[in-house]
VEXVO-245704 format. One record per atom (N, C-alpha, C): residue in three letters; z, y, x. Coordinates in Angstrom, 1 decimal. Layout:
<recs>
code;pz;py;px
ALA;Z;Y;X
...
</recs>
This chain:
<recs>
code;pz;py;px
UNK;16.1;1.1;3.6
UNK;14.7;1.0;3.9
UNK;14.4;1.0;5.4
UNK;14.1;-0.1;6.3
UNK;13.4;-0.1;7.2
UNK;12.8;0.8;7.5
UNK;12.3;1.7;8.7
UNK;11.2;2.7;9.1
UNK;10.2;2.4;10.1
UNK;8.8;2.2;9.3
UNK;8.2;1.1;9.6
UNK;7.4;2.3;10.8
UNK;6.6;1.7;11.6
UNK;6.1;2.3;13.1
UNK;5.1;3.7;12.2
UNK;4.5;3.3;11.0
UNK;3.6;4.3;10.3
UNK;3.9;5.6;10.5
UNK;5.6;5.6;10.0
UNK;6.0;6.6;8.7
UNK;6.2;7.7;10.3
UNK;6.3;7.9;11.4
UNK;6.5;8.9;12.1
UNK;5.6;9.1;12.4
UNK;4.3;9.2;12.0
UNK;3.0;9.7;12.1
UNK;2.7;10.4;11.3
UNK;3.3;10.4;10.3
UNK;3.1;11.1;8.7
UNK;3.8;12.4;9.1
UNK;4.8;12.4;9.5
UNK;5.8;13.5;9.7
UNK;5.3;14.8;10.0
UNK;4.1;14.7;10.7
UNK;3.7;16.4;10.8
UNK;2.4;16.4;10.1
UNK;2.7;15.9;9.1
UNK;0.8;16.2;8.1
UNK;1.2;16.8;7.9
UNK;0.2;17.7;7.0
UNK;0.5;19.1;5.9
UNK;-0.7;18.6;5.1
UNK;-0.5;19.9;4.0
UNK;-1.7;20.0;2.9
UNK;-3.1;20.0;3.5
UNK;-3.8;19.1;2.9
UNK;-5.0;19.1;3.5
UNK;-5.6;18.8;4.4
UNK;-4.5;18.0;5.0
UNK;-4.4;16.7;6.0
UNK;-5.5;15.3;5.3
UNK;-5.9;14.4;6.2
UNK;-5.8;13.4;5.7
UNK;-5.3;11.8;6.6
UNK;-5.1;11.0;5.9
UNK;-4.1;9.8;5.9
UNK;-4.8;8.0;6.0
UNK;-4.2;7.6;6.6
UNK;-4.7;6.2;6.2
UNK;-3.4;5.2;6.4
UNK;-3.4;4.6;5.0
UNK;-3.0;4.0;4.3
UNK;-2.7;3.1;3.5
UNK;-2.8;1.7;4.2
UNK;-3.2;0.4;3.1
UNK;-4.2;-0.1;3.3
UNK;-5.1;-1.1;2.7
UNK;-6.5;-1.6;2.8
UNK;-7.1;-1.8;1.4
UNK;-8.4;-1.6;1.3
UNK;-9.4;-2.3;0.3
UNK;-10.6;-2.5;0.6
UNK;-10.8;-3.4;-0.6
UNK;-12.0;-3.7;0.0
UNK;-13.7;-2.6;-0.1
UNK;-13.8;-2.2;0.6
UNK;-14.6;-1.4;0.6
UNK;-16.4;-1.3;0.9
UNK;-16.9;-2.9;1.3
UNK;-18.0;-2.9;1.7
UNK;-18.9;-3.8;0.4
UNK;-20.2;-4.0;0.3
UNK;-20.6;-5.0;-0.5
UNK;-20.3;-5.8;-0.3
UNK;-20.0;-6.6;0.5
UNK;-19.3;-7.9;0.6
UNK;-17.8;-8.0;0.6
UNK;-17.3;-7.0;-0.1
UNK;-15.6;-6.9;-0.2
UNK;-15.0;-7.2;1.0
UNK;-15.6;-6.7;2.0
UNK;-14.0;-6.8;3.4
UNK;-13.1;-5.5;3.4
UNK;-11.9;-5.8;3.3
UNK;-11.0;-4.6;3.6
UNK;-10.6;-3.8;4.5
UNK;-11.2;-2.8;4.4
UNK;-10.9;-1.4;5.6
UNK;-9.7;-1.1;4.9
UNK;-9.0;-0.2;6.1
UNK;-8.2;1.0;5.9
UNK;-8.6;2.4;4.4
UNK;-7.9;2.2;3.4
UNK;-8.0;3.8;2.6
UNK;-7.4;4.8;3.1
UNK;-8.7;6.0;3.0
UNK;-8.2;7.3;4.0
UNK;-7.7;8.0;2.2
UNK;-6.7;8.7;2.6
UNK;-6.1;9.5;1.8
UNK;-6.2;11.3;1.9
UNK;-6.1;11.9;0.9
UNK;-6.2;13.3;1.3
UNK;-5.1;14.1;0.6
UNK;-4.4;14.6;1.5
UNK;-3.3;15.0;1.4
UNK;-2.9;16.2;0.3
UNK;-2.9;16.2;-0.8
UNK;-2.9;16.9;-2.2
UNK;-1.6;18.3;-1.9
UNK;-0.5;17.7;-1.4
UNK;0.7;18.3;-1.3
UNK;1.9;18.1;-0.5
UNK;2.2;18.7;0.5
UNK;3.6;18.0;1.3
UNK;4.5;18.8;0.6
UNK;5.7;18.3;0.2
UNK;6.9;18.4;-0.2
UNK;8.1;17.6;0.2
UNK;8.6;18.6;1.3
UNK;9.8;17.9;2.3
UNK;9.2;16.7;2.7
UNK;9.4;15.7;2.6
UNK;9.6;14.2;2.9
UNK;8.6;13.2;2.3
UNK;8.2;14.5;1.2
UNK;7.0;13.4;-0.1
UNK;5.6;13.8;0.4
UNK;4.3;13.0;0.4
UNK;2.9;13.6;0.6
UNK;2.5;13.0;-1.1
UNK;2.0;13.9;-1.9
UNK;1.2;13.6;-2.5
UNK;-0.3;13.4;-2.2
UNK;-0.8;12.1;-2.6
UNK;-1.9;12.2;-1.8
UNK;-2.9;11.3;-3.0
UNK;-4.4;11.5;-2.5
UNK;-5.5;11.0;-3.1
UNK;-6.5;10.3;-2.8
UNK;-7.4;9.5;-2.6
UNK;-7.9;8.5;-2.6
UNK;-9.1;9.2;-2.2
UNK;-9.9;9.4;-0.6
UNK;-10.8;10.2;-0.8
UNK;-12.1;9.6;-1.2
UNK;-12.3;8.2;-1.5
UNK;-13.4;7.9;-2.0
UNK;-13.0;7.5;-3.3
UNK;-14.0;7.0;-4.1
UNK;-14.0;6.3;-5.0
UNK;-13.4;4.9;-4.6
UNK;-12.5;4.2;-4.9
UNK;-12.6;2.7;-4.2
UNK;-12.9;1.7;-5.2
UNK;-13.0;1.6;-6.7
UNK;-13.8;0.9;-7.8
UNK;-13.8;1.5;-9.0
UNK;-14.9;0.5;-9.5
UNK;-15.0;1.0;-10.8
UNK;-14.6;-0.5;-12.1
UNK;-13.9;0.5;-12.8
UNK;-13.3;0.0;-14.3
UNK;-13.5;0.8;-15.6
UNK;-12.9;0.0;-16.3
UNK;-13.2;0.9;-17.7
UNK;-11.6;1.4;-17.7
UNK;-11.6;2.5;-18.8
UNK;-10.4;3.1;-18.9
UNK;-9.2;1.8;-19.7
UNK;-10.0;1.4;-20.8
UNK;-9.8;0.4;-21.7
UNK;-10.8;-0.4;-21.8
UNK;-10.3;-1.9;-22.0
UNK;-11.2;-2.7;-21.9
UNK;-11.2;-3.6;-21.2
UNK;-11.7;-5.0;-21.4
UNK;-12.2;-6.1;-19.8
UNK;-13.5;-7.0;-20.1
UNK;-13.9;-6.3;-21.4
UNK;-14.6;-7.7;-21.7
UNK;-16.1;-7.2;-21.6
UNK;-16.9;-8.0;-20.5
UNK;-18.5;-7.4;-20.0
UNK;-19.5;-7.3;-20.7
UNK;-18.8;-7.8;-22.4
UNK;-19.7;-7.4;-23.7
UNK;-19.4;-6.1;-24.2
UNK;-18.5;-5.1;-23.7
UNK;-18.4;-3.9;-24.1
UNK;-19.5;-2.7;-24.3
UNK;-19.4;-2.1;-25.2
UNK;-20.5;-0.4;-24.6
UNK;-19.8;0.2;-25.1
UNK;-21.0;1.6;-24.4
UNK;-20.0;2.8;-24.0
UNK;-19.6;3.0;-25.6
UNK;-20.3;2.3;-26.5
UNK;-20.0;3.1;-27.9
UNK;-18.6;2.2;-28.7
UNK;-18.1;1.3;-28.4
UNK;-17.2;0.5;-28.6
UNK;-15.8;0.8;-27.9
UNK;-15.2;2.1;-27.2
UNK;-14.1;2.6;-27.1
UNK;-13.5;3.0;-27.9
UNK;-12.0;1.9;-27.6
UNK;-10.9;1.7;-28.6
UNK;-9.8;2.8;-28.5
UNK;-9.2;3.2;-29.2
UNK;-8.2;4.6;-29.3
UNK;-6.9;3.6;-28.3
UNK;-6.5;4.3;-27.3
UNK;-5.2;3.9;-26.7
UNK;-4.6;5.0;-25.7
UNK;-3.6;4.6;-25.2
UNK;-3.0;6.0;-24.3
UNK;-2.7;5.7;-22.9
UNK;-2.6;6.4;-22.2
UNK;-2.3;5.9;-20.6
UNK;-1.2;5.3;-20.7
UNK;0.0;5.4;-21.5
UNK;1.0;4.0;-21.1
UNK;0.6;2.7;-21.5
UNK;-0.8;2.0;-22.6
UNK;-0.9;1.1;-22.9
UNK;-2.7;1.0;-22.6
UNK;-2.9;1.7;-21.9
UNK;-4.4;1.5;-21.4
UNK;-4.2;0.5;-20.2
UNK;-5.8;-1.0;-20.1
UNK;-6.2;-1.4;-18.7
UNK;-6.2;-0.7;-17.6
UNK;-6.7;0.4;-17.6
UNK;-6.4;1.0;-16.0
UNK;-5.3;0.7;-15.1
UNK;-4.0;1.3;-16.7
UNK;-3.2;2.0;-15.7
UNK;-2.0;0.0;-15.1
UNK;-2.3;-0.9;-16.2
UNK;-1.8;-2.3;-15.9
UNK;-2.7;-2.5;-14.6
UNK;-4.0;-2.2;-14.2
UNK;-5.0;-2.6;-13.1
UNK;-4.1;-1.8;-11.8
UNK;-3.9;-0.4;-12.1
UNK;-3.7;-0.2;-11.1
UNK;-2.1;-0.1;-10.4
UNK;-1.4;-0.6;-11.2
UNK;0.0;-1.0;-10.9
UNK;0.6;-2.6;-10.6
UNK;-0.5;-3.1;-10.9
UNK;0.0;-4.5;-10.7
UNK;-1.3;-5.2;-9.6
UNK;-2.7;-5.2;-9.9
UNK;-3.7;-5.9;-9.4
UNK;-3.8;-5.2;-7.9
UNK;-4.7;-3.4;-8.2
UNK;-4.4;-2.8;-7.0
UNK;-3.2;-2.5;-6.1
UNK;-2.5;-2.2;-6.5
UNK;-1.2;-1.9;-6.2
UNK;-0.7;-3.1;-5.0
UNK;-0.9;-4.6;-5.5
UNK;-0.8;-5.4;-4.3
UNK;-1.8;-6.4;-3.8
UNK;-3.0;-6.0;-4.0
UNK;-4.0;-5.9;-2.9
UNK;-4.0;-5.2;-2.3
UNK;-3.5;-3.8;-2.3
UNK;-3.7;-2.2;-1.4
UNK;-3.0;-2.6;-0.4
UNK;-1.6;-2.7;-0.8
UNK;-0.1;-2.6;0.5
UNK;0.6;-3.9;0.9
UNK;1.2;-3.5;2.3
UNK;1.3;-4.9;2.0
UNK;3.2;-4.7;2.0
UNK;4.0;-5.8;1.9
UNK;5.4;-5.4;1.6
UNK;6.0;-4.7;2.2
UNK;5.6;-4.4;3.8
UNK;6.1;-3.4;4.2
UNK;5.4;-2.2;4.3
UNK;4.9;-1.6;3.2
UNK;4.0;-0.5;2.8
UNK;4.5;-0.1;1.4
UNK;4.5;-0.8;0.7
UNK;5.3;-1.4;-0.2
UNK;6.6;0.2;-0.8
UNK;7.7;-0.2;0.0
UNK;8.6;0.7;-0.2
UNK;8.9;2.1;-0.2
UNK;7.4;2.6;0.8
UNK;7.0;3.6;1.1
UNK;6.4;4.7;-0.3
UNK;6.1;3.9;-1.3
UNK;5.0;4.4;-2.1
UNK;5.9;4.4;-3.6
UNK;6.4;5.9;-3.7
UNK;7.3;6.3;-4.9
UNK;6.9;5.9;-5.8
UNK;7.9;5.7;-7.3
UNK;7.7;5.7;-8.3
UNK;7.7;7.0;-8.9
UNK;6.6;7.2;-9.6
UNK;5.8;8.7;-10.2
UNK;6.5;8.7;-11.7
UNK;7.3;10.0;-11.8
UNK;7.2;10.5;-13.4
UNK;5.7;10.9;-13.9
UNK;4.8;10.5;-14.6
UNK;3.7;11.0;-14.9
UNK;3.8;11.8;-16.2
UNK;3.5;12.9;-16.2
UNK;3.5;14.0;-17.5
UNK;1.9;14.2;-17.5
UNK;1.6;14.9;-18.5
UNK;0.6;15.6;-19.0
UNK;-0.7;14.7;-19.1
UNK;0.2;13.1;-20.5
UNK;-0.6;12.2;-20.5
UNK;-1.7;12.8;-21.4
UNK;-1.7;13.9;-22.1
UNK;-2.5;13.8;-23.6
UNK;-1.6;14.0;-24.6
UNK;-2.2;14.7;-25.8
UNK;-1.2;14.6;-26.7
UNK;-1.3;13.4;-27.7
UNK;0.1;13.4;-28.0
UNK;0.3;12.0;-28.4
UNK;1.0;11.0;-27.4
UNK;0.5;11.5;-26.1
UNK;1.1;9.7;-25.1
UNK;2.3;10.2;-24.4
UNK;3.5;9.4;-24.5
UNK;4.4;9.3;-23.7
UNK;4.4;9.7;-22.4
UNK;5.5;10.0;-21.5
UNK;5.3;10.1;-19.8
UNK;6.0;8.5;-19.7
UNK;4.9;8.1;-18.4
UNK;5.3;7.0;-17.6
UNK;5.7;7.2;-16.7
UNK;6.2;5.8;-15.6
UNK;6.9;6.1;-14.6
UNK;5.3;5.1;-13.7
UNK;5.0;5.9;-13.0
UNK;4.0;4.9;-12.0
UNK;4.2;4.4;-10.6
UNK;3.6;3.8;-9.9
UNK;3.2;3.6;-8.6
UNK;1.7;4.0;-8.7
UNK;0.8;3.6;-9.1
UNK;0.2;4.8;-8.6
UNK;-1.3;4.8;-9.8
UNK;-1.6;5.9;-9.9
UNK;-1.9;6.6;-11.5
UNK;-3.1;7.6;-10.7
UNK;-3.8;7.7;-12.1
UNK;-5.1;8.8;-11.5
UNK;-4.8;10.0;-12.0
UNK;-5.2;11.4;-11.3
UNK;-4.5;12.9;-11.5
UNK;-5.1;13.0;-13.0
UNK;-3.9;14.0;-13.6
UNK;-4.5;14.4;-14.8
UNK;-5.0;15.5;-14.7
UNK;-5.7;16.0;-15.8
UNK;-6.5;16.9;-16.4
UNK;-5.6;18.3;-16.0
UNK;-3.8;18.3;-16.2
UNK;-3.6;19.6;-15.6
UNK;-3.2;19.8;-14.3
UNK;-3.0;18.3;-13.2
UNK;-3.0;18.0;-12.0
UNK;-4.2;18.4;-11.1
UNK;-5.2;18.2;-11.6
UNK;-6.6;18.8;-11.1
UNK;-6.9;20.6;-10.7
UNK;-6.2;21.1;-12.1
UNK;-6.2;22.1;-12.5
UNK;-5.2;22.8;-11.5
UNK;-4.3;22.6;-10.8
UNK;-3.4;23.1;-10.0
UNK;-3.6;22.7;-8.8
UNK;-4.2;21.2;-8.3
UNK;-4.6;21.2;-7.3
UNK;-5.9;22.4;-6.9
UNK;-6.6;22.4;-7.4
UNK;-8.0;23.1;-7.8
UNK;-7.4;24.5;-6.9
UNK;-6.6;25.1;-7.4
UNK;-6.2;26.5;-7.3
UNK;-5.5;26.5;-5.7
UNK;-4.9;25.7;-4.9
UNK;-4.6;24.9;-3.8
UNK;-6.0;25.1;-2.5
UNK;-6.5;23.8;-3.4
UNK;-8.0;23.2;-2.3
UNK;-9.2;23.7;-2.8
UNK;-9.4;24.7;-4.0
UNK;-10.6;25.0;-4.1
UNK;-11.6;23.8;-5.1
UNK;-12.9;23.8;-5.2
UNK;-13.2;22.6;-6.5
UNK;-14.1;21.8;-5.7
UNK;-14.3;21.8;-4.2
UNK;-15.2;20.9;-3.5
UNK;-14.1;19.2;-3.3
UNK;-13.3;19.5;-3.2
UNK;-13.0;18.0;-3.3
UNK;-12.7;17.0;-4.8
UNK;-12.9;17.8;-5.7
UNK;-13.3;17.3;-6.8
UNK;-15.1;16.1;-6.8
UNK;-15.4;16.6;-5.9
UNK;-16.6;15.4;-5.7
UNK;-16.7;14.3;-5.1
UNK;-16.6;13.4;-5.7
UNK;-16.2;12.3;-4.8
UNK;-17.6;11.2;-4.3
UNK;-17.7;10.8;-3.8
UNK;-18.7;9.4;-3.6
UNK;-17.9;8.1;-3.0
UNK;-18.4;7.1;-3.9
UNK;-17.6;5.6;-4.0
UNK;-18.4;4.4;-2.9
UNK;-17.4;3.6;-2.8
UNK;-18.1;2.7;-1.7
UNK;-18.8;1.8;-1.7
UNK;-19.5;1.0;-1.6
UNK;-20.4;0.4;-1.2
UNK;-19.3;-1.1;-1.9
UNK;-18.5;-1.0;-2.0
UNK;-17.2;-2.3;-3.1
UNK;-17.5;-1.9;-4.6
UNK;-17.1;-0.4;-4.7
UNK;-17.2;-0.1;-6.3
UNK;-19.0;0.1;-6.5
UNK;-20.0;0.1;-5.6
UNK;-21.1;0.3;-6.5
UNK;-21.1;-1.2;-7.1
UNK;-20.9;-2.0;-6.7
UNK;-21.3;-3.8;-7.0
UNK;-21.2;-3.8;-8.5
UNK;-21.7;-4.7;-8.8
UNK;-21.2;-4.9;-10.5
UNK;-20.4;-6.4;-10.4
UNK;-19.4;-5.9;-11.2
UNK;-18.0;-6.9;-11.3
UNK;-18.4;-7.8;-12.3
UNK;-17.6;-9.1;-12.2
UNK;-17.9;-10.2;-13.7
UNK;-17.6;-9.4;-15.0
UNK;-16.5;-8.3;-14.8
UNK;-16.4;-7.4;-16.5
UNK;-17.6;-6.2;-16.5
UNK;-18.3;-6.5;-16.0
UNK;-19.8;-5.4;-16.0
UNK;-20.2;-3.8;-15.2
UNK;-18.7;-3.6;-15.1
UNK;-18.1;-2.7;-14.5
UNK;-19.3;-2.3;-13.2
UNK;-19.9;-1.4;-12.7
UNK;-20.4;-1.3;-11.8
UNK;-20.7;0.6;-11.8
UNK;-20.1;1.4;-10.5
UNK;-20.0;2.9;-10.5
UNK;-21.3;3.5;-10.5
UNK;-21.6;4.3;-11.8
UNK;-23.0;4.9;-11.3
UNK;-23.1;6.4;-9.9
UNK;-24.2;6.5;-9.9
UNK;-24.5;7.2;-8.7
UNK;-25.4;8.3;-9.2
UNK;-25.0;9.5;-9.3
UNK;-25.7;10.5;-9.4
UNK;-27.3;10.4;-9.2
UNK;-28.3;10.5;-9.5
UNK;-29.9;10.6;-9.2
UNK;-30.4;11.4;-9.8
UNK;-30.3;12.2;-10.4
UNK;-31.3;13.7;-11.2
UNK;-31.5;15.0;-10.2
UNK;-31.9;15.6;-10.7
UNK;-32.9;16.7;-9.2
UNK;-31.7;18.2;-9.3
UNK;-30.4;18.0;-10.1
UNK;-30.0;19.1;-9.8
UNK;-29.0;19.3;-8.5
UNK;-29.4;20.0;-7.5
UNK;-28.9;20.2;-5.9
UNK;-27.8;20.5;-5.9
UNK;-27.3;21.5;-6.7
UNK;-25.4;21.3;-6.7
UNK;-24.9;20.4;-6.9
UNK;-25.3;19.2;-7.7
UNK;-24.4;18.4;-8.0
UNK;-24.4;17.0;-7.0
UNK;-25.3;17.4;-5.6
UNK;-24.9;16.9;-4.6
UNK;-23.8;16.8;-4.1
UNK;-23.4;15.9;-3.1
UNK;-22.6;16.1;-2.0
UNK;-23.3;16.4;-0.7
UNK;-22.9;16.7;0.6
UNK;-23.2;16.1;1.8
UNK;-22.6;16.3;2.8
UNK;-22.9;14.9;3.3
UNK;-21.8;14.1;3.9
UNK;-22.2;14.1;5.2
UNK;-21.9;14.6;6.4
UNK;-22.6;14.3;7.8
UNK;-23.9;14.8;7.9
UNK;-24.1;16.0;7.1
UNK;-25.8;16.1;7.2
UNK;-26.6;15.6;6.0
UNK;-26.2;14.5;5.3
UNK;-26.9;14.0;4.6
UNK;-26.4;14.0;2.9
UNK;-27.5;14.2;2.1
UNK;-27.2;14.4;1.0
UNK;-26.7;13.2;-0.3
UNK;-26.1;13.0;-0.2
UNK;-25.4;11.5;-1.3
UNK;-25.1;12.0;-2.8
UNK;-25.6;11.1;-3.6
UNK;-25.1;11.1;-4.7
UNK;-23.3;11.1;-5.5
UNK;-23.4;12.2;-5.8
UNK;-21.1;11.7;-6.5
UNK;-21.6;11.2;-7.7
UNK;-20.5;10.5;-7.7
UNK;-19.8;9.2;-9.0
UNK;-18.7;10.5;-9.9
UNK;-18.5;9.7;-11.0
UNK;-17.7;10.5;-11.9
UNK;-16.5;9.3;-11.9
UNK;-15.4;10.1;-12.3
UNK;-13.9;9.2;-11.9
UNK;-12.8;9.8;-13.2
UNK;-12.4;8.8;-13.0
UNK;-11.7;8.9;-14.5
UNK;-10.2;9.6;-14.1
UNK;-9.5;10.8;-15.3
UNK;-8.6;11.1;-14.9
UNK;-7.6;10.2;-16.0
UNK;-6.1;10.6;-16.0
UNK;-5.1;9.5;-16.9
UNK;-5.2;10.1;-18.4
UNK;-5.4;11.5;-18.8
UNK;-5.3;12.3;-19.6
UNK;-6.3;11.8;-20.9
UNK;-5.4;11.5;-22.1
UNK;-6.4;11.2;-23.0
UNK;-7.2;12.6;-23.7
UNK;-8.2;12.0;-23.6
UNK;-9.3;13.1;-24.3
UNK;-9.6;13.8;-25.4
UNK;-10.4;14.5;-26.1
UNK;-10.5;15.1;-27.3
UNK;-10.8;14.0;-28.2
UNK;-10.5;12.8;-28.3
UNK;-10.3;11.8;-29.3
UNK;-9.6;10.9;-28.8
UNK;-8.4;9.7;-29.6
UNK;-7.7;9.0;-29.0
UNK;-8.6;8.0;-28.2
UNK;-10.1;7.7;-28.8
UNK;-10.5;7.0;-28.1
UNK;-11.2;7.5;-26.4
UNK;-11.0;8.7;-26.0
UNK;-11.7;8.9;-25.2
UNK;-10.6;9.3;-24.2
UNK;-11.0;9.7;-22.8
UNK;-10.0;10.2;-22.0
UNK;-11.0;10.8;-20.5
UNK;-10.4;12.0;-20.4
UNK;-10.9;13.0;-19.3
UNK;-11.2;12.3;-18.4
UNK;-12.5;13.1;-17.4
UNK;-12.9;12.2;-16.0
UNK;-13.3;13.8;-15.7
UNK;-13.8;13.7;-14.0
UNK;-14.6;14.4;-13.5
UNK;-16.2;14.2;-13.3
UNK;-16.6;15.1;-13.7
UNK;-18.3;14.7;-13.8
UNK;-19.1;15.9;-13.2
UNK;-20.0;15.7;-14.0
UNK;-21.2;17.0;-13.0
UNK;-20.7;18.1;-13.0
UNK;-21.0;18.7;-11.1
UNK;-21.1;19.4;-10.8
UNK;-19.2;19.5;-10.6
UNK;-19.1;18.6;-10.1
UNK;-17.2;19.0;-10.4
UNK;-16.1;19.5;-11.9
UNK;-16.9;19.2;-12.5
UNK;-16.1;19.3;-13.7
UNK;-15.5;18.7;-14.2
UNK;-14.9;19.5;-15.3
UNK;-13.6;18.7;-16.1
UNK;-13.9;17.9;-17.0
UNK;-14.2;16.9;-17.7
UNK;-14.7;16.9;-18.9
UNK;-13.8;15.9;-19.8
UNK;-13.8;16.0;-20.8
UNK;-13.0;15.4;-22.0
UNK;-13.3;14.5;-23.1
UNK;-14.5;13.9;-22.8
UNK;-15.1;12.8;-23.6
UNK;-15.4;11.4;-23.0
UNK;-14.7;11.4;-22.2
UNK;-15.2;9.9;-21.4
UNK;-14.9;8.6;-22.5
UNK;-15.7;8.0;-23.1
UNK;-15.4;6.8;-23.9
UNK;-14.5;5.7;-23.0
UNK;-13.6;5.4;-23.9
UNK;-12.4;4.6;-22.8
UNK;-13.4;3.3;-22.6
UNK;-14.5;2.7;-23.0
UNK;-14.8;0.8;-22.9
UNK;-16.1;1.8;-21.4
UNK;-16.3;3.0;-21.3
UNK;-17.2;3.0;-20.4
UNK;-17.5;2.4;-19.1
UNK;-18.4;1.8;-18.8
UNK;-18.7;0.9;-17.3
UNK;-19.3;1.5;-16.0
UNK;-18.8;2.3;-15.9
UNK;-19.7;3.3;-14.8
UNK;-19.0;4.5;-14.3
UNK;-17.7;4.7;-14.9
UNK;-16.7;5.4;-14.2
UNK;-15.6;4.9;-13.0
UNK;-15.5;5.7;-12.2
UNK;-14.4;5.5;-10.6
UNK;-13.4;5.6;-11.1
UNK;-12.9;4.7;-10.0
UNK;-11.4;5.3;-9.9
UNK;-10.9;6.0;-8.5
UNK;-10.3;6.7;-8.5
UNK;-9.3;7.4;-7.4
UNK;-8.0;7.5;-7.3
UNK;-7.8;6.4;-7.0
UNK;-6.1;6.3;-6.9
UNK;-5.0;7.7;-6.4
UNK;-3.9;8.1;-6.8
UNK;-3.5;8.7;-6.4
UNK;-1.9;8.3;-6.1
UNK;-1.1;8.7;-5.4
UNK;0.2;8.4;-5.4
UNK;1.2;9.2;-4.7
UNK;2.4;9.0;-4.6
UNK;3.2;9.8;-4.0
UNK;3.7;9.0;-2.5
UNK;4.0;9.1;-1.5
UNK;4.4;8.9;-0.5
UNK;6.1;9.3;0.3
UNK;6.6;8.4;-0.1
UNK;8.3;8.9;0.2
UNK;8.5;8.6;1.6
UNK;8.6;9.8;2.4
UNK;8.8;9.4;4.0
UNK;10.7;9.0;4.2
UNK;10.4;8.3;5.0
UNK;12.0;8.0;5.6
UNK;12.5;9.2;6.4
</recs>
């Protein structure tokens, strides 16, 4: 593996650091910025890291922009749309080939019961990944707010909602200013095959997200193998 000009920049991050890494498209008009990453875990040579925004919204399962929320089909994170979205579609729009080699393939455990472990490039934290990071970073970065790409509404109907109700913790704020968080889907299936964990109000866990739902983030996460 080549060592591309990046990777010695990475070298002295730590936990809690953050990163940029790759491009998406991030504006209403889809031009691609830089994704900033936040640094979950350094381990020797590996950064675990996380997507600090939202960068779109999809359904867990599903593509078709005739769906509702009540029409989620039972499936598992190795045969769910997400996780085909985000290993093959995002995955190479994000990097480019020489980015590419940098970005491990992930054993993913603690899909749910019932689902298999997969191997990923890059997959959303589960339900007991949160739970450990949590104890780490504390539950403020569990809030996320999505960009100005994922609020859009997509041809599959797909469009991130934005917090608006009057309760003040379940703000963010960002530079002074108070923003609405998005709720973001984690890989872990839920208390029914049909449903699967996200983060929602107030930073929480929750375990009913209908998989055809149109208004959940995503937060990519992945592992980072330095040279």
């Amino acid at each position: 593996m080549e060592k591309g000009p990046f990777a010695f920049t990475y070298r002295s991050l730590k936990t809690g650091d953050f990163i940029t890494f790759g491009t998406y498209p991030q504006s209403a008009d889809g031009k691609k910025r830089a994704i900033t990453w936040r640094v979950l875990q350094r381990s020797g040579s590996e950064l675990f890291v996380l997507s600090e925004y939202i960068l779109d919204c999809k359904r867990y399962h599903g593509k078709s922009a005739d769906l509702k929320w009540r029409d989620g089909m039972e499936t598992t994170w190795r045969d769910c749309d997400l996780r085909q979205w985000l290993n093959d579609e995002f995955y190479n729009a994000a990097f480019t080939a020489a980015e590419m080699p940098f970005v491990k393939t992930t054993r993913c455990t603690d899909n749910g019961e019932g689902c298999p472990d997969t191997e990923d490039k890059v997959f959303p934290l589960s339900a007991a990944e949160i739970q450990t990071f949590s104890g780490i970073h504390g539950k403020e970065w569990r809030g996320a707010v999505g960009t100005d790409f994922a609020k859009t509404k997509k041809p599959d109907g797909c469009s991130l909602y934005v917090y608006d109700k009057t309760k003040k913790e379940d703000y963010i704020v960002r530079d002074g200013e108070e923003v609405g968080c998005s709720w973001w889907w984690l890989r872990t299936r839920g208390n029914k095959p049909s449903r699967a964990y996200f983060v929602g109000t107030g930073r929480s866990i929750r375990s009913y997200g209908s998989t055809s739902i149109d208004h959940y983030g995503v937060r990519p996460a992945l592992i980072l193998n330095l040279p």
